[in-house]
PAFI-179870 format. One line per 5 residues: number of its first residue (from 1); for each residue x, y, z of N, C-alpha, C. Coordinates in steps of 0.05 Angstrom, whole numbers, plus 5000, padded with zeros to 4 digits. Layout:
// residues N
NUM	X Y Z X Y Z X Y Z; ... .
// end
This chain:
// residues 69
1	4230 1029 5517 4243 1035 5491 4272 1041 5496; 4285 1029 5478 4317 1031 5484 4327 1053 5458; 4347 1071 5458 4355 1095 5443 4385 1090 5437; 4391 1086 5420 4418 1085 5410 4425 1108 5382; 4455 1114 5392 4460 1127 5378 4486 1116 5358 .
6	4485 1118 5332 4500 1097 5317 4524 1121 5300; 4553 1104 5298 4571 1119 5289 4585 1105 5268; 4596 1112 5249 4619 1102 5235 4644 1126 5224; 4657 1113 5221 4691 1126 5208 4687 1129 5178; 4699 1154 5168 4698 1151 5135 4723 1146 5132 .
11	4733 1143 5108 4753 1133 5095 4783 1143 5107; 4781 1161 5121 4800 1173 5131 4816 1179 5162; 4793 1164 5178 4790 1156 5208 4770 1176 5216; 4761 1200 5217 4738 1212 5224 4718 1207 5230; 4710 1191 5247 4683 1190 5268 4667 1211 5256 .
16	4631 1198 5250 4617 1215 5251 4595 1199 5254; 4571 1217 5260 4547 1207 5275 4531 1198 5247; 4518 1173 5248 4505 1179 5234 4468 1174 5233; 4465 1172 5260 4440 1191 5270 4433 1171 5299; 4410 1176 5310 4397 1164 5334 4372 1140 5327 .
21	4365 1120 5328 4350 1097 5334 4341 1096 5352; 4312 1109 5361 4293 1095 5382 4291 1067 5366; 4292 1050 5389 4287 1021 5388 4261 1014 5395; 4244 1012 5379 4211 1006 5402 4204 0980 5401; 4214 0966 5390 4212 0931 5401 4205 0922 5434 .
26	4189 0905 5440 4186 0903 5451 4206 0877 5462; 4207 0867 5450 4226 0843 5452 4258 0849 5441; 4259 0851 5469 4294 0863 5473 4311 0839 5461; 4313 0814 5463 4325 0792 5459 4324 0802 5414; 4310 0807 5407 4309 0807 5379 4329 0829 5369 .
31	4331 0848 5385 4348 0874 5384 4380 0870 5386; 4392 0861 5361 4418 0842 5365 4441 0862 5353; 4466 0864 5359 4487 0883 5348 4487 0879 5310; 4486 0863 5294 4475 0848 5274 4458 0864 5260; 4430 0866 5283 4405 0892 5272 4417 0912 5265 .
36	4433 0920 5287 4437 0959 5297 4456 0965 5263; 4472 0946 5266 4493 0953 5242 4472 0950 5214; 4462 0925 5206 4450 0929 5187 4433 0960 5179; 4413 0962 5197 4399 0975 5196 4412 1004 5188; 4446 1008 5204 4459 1042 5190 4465 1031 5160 .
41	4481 1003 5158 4481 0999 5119 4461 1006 5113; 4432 1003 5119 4401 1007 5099 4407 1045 5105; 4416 1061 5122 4412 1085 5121 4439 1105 5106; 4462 1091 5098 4484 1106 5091 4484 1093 5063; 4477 1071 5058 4467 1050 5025 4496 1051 5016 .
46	4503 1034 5005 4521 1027 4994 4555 1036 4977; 4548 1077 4967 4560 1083 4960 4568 1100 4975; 4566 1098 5002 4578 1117 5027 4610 1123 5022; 4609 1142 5031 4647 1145 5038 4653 1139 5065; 4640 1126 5072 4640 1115 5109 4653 1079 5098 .
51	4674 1076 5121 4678 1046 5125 4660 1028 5134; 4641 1024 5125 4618 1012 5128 4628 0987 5164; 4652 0970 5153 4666 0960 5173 4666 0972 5200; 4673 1000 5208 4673 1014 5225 4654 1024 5245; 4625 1016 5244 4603 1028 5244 4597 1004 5274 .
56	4589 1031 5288 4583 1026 5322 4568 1033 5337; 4560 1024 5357 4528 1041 5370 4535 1046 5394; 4516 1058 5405 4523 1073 5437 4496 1067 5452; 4486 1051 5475 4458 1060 5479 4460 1079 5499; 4447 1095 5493 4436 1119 5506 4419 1126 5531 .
61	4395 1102 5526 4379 1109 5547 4359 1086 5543; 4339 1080 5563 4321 1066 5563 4299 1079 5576; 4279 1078 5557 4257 1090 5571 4232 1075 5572; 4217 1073 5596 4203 1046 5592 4176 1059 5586; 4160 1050 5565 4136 1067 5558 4113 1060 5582 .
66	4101 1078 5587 4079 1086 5611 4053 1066 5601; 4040 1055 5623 4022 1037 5620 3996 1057 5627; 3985 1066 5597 3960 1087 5593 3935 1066 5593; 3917 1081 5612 3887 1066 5611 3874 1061 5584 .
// end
């Protein structure tokens, strides 16, 4: 599982977080910069005071899920 943490700028230049994405796809190839951004528009919706333009991800970490009996 891959962890990203996603950011955008509001109207004013101010960076702010606007939260963490565990990624649990298994298929890393589907997991495209495209997704990451869409997916903060579906979480900040439309009438944000964020530059929607501005909006960036960080990955964090990869953690590979444990193969349970």
């Amino acid at each position: 599982m891959v962890v990203y943490e996603l950011y955008a700028r509001d109207k004013e230049g101010k960076e702010h977080s606007i939260g963490i994405l565990p990624e649990k796809r298994r298929g890393r190839k589907r997991i495209t910069e495209e997704s990451l951004i869409n997916f903060s528009r579906t979480v900040l919706g439309d009438e944000a005071e964020i530059d929607l333009d501005s909006i960036r991800f960080v990955q964090v970490g990869s953690v590979e899920p444990e193969n349970n009996p």
